[in-house]
C-alpha positions in Angstrom: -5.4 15.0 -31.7 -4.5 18.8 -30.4 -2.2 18.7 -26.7 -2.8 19.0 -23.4 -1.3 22.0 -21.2 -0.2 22.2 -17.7 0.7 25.4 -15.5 2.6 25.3 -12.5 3.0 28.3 -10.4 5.5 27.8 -8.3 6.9 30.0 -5.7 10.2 30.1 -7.7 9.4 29.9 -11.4 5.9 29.9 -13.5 6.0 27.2 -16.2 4.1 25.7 -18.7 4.2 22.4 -21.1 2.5 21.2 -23.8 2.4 17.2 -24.0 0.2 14.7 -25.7 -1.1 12.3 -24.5 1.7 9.8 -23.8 3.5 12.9 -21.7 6.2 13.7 -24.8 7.0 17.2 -24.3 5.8 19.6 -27.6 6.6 23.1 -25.7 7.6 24.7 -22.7 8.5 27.9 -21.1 9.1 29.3 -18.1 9.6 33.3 -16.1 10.9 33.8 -12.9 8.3 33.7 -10.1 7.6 37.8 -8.9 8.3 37.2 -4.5 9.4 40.9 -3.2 11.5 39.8 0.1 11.7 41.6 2.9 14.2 42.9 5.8 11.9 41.3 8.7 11.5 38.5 6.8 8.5 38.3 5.0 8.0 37.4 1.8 5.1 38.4 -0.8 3.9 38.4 -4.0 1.7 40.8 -6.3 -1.1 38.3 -7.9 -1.3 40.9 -10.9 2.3 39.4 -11.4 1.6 36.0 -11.7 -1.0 36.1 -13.9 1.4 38.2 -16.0 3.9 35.5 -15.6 1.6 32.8 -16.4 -0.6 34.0 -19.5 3.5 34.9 -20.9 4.3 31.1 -20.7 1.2 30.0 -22.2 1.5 32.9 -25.0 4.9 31.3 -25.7 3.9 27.9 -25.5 0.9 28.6 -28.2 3.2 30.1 -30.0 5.5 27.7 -30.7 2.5 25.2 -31.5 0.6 27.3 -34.2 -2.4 26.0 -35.8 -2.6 23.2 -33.5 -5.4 22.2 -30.8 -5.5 22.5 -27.1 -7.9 20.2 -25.6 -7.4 21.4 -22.1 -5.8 23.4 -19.4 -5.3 22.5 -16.0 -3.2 24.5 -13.0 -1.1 23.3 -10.6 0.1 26.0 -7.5 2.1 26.0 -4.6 0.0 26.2 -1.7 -0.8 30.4 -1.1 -3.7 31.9 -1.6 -5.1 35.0 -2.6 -7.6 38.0 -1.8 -9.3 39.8 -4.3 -12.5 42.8 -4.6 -15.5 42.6 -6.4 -13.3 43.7 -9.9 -11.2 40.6 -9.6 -8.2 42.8 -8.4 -5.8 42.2 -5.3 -6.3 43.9 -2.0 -3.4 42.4 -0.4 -0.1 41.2 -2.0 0.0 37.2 -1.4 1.8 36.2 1.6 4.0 32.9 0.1 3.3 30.2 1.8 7.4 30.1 4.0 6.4 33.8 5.7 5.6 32.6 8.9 4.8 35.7 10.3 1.3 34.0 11.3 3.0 32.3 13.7 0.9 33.5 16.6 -1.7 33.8 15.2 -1.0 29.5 14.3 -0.6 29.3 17.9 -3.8 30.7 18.7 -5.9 28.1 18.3 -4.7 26.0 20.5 -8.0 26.6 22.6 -10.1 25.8 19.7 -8.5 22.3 19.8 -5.6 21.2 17.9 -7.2 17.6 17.9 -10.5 19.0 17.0 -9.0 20.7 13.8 -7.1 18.1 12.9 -9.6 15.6 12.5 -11.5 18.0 10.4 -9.0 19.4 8.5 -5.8 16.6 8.4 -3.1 19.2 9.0 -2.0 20.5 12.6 -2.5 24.2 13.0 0.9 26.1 11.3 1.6 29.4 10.1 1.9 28.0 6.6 -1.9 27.4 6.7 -3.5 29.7 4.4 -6.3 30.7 6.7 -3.7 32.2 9.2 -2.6 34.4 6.9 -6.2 35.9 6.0 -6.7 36.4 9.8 -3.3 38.2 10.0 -4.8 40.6 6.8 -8.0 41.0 8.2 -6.4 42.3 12.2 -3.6 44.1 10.8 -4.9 45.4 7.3 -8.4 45.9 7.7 -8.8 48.5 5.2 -8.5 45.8 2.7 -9.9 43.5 4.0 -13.5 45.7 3.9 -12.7 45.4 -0.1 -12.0 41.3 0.1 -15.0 39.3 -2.1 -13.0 36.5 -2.7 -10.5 34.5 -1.6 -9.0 31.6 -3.9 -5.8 29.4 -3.9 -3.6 30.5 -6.2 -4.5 27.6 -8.6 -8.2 28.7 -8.7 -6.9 32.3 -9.5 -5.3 31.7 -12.7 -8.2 29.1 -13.4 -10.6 32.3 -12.7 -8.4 34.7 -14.9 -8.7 32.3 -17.6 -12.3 31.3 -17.2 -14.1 34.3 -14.9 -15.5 31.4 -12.8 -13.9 31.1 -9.2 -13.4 27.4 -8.2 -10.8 26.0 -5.5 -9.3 22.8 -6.4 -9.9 20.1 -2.9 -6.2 19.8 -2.7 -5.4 23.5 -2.6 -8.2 24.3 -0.4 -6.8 21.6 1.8 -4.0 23.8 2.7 -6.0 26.6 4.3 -6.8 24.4 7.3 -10.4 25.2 6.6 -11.7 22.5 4.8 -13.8 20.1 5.8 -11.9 16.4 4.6 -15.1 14.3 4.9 -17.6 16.3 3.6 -15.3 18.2 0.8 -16.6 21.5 1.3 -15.1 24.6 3.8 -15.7 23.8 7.6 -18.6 26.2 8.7 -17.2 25.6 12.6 -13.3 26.8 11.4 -14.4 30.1 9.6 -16.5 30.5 12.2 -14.0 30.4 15.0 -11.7 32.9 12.3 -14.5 35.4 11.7 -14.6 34.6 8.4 -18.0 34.4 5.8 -18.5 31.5 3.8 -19.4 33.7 1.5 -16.2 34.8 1.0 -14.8 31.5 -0.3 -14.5 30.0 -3.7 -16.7 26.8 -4.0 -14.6 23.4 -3.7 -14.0 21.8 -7.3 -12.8 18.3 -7.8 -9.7 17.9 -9.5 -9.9 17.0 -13.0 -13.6 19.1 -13.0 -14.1 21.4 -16.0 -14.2 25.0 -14.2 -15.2 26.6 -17.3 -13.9 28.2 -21.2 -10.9 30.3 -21.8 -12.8 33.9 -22.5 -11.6 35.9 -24.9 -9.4 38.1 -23.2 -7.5 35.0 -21.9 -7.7 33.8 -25.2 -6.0 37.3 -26.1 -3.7 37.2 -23.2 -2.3 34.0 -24.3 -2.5 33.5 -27.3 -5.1 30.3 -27.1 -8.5 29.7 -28.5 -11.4 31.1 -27.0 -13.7 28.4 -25.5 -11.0 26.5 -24.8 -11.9 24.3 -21.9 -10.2 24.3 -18.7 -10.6 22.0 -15.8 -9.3 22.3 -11.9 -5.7 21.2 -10.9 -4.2 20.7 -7.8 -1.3 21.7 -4.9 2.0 21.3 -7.3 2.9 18.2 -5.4 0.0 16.1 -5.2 0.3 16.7 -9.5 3.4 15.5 -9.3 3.0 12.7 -7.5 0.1 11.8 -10.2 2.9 12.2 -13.0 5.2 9.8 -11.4 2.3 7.6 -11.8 1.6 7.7 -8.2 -2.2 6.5 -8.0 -3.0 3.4 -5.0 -2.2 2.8 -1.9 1.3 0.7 -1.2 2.9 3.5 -3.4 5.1 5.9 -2.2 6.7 9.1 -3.6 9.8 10.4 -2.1 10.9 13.8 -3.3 14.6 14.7 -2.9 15.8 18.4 -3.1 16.7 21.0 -1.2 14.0 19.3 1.3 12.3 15.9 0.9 8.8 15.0 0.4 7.7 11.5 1.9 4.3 10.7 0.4 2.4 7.8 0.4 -1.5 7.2 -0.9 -4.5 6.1 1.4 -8.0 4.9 0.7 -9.1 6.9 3.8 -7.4 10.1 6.3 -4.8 8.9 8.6 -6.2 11.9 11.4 -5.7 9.9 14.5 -3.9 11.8 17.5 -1.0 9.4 17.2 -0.7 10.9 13.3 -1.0 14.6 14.5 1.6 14.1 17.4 3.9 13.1 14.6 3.1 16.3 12.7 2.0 14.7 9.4 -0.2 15.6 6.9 -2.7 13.7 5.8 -5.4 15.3 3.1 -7.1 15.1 -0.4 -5.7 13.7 -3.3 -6.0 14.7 -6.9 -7.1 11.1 -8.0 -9.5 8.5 -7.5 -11.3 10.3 -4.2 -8.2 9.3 -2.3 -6.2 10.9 0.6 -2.5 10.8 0.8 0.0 11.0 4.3 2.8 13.5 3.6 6.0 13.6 6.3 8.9 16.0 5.6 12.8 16.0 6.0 13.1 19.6 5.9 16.5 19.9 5.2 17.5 17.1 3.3 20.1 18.1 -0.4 20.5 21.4 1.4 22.5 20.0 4.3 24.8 18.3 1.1 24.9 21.7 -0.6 25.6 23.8 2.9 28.9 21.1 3.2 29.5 21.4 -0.4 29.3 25.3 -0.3 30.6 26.1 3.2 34.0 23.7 2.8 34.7 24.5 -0.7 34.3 21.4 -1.6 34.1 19.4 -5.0 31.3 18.1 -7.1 28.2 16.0 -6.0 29.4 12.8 -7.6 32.8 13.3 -6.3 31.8 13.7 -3.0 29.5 10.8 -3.2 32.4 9.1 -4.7 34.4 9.2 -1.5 31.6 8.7 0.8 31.2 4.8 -1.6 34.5 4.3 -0.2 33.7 4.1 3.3 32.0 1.2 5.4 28.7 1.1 6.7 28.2 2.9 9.8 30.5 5.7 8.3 33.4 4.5 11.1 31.1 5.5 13.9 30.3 9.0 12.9 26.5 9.7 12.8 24.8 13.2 11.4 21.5 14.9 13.0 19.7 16.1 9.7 17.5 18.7 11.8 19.7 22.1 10.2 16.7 23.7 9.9 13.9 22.1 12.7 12.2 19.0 12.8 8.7 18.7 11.3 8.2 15.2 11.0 7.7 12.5 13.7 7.0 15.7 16.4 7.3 18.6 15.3 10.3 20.8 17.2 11.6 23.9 15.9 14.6 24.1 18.2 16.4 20.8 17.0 19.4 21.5 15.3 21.9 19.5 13.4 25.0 18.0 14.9 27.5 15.5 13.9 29.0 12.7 16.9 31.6 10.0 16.9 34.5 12.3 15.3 37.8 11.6 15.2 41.4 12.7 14.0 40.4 9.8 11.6 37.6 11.1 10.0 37.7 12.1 6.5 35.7 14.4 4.3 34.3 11.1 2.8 33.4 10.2 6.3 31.0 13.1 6.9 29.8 12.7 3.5 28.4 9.1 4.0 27.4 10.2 7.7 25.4 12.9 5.7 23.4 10.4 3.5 23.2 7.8 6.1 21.1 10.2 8.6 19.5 11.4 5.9 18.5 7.3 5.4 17.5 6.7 8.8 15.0 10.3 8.8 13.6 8.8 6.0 13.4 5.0 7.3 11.3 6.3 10.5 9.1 8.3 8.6 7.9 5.4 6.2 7.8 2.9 9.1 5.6 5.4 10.9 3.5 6.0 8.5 2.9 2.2 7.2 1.9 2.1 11.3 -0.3 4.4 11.3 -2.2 3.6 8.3 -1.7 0.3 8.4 -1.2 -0.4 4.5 2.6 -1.7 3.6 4.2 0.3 1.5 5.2 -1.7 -1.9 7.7 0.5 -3.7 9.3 4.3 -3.3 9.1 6.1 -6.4 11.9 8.4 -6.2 12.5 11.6 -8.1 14.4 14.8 -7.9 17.7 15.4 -7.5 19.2 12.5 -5.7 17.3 10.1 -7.9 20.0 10.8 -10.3 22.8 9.0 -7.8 22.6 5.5 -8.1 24.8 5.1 -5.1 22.0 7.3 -2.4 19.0 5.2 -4.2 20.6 2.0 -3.3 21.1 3.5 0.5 17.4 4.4 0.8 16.5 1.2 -0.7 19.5 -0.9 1.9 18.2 1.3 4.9 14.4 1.2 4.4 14.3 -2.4 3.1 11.9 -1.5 0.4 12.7 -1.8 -3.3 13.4 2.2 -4.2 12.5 3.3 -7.5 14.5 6.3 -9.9 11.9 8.1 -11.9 13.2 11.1 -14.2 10.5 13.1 -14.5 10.3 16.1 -16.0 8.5 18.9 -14.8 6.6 17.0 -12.9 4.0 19.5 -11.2 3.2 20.7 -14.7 2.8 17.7 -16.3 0.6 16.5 -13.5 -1.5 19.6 -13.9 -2.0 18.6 -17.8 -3.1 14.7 -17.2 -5.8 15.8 -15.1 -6.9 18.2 -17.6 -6.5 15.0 -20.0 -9.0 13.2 -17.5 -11.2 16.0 -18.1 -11.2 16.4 -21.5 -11.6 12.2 -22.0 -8.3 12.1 -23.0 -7.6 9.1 -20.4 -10.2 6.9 -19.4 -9.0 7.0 -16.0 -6.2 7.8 -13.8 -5.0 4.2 -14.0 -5.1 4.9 -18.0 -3.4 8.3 -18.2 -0.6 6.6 -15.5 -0.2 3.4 -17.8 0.3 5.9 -21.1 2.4 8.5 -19.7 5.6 6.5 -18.8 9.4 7.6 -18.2 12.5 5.4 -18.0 13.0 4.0 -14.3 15.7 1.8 -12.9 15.0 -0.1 -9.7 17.2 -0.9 -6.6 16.4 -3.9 -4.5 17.8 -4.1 -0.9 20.5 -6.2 -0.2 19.3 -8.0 2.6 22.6 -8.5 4.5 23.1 -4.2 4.2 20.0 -3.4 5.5 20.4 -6.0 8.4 23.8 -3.7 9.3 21.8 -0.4 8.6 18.8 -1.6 11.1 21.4 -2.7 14.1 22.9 0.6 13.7 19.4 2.1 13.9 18.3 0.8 16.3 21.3 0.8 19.0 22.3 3.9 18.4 20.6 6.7 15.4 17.0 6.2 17.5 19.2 7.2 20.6 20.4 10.4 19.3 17.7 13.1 19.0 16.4 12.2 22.8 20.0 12.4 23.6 20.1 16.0 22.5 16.9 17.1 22.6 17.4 19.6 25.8 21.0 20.2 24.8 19.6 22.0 21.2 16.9 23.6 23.3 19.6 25.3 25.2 21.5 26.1 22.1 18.3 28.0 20.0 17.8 30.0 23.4 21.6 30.9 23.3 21.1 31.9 19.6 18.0 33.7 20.2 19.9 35.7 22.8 22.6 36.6 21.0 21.1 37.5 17.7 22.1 40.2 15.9 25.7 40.3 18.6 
């Protein structure tokens, strides 16, 4: 039995695994993801670099497995695209997906119909979407984009360098805004309304799909076996979610780091207007045909780190530690998490973070649990919102990253939301993901359900205390619902304040 490999190419690091079948690690290795930032705030990337990243981890990787088998390849990518001529070479550096220099030009299609394109499409129109930032290369660089053939997800890319066949995987094509979610192919009306040909698109590939054989200059670039099969991947955290073991709906993924990642599977798109007010996401999956919902807390660790860093404080657990020692309800202090928007439940980019109820009382252990506890109630409205909107229960939260390793935040989300919370370690999980659904391919698994019942990790399970989350919902719902009405115009004031005195 050879191994299966996985690619992730992230926008911080490329990596790559090697696992059999049961998910045990054989070889990894990883190189520093290539993104030139810059003064105004944009951030890019040279796709010559990545594939030089990537074929380096899976030269290493090969390396450290020689004489052995590998019975497929599969990528996983963060959500960017990119724009290459009729030689397979860049025009354009790709823009990562957090340069939101496309904001107007996001904002521009308004007219079209925001309702229109989210019905096709599942997403609201944003400047993360990747077909904002081909209109942004195609009015302000049109010199290359008279050279563009091609334009690929990131994913498809590396899948192209190592096969010379250009396929999109549904799950990164999803995050162009310009496909089509019933009919699984580009939306002829979207490119339309950009100016953009068909033509120019790679074709739509189901996860798990072989795209074609490693050639044998990939097989010379890393180090592999020529013919070597390799089949389409996905967006890194659809994978992920697949390595957790993520695969019906009633199962949820939350995804706690420097953000968090609420995401939950579906049978069907959740693309009604009351969905799209809310600002989620709902789009393909990388399993089984199915959709997911996705809401976002987009700062979630990273408010902990900013206290930790800005206050010179102590460790994680000992700050945790101190925040165990104070009641529910954190002695009436309550914490905004919005330090860097809101996405989720309406979008609004001027919401900031605040703390309220302070006193000469409060204590660094005070904040601390006020911290966690907003952080508890974001996540509580998102999942009941989305269990209303889609009308499925959710059954259990999967939850991985780097809160999943505090037992004393996993029993909070599981108090708070009232649904049993799950830890998962996981390693590497976009990678991994990326490598059981080459597995599928290569008839490895059977089936999703099989590859999820033979790749297992050690979990431990918290169950709400009942009495806890009847405390948690009272303070809810008298007060935490109150507070982001109570200063929505208030924060709207402040960003114009701090928009006018930038740069004083």
């Amino acid at each position: 039995m050879g191994y299966l490999l996985g690619i992730d190419a992230g926008s911080t690091n490329y990596k790559a695994i090697a696992c059999d079948a049961a998910g045990r690690f054989l070889a990894s290795a990883r190189r520093p993801a290539n993104t030139k930032y810059h003064e105004n705030g944009w951030a890019e990337t040279s796709p010559e670099l990545i594939w030089e990243g990537v074929a380096a981890c899976v030269a290493e990787v090969a390396a450290q497995l020689p004489g052995e088998t590998c019975d497929g390849i599969a990528v996983a990518s963060s959500g960017e695209d990119v724009l290459l001529d009729g030689a397979v070479q860049s025009v354009y550096p790709a823009i990562r997906w957090f340069d939101t220099r496309t904001e107007a030009i996001a904002s521009a299609w308004e007219p079209f119909g925001r309702e229109r394109i989210y019905r096709i499409t599942g997403i609201n129109p944003n400047p993360v979407a990747s077909i904002t930032k081909m209109q942004w290369i195609k009015r302000y660089v049109p010199e290359a984009w008279a050279r563009a053939r091609l334009w690929i997800p990131i994913a498809g890319f590396i899948s192209l360098k190592l096969t010379g066949t250009a396929r999109a995987p549904w799950t990164n094509a999803c995050r162009s805004m310009a496909f089509d979610l019933n009919r699984r192919d580009w939306s002829e009306e979207i490119l339309a309304e950009a100016g953009i040909e068909r033509s120019l698109l790679a074709e739509p590939i189901r996860p798990g799909e072989q795209i074609g054989a490693l050639t044998a200059a990939a097989a010379a670039a890393t180090g592999l076996k020529e013919g070597t099969p390799v089949f389409a991947g996905g967006v890194d955290y659809a994978c992920g979610t697949f390595a957790t073991g993520i695969i019906h709906p009633g199962q949820m993924l939350d995804s706690t780091g420097t953000s968090e990642q609420l995401l939950a599977i579906l049978d069907a798109p959740e693309i009604s207007s009351a969905s799209m007010e809310k600002n989620f996401t709902s789009v393909a999956y990388v399993v089984n045909d199915a959709y997911y919902i996705m809401g976002m807390i987009v700062a979630s660790g990273g408010i902990f780190e900013w206290f930790k860093n800005t206050f010179a404080c102590e460790s994680f657990d000992l700050l945790v530690d101190e925040a165990a020692r104070e009641p529910i309800g954190a002695r009436g202090c309550m914490m905004l998490p919005y330090f860097s928007g809101r996405h989720t439940m309406g979008s609004d980019p001027a919401a900031r973070g605040a703390f309220v109820g302070l006193t000469r009382a409060t204590t660094r252990g005070t904040f601390v649990r006020a911290i966690l506890e907003g952080l508890c109630y974001e996540m509580h409205s998102i999942v009941q919102a989305m269990q209303e909107l889609s009308g499925q229960s959710v059954e259990s939260i999967y939850a991985i990253g780097g809160a999943a390793k505090s037992a004393f935040w996993m029993q909070m989300k599981a108090d708070v939301t009232g649904i049993p919370v799950r830890s998962k370690d996981v390693p590497e999980a976009a990678a991994l993901g990326a490598a059981m659904l080459a597995g599928l391919g290569a008839g490895v698994y059977t089936s999703p359900e099989d590859a999820a019942a033979r790749v297992q990790f050690a979990e431990r399970q918290y169950t709400p205390d009942a009495a806890h989350h009847a405390q948690y919902m009272e303070l809810y719902e008298t007060l935490n619902r109150a507070l982001y009405p109570a200063l929505r115009e208030f924060n709207a004031a402040v960003t114009r304040a701090q928009g006018t005195n930038e740069g004083k």
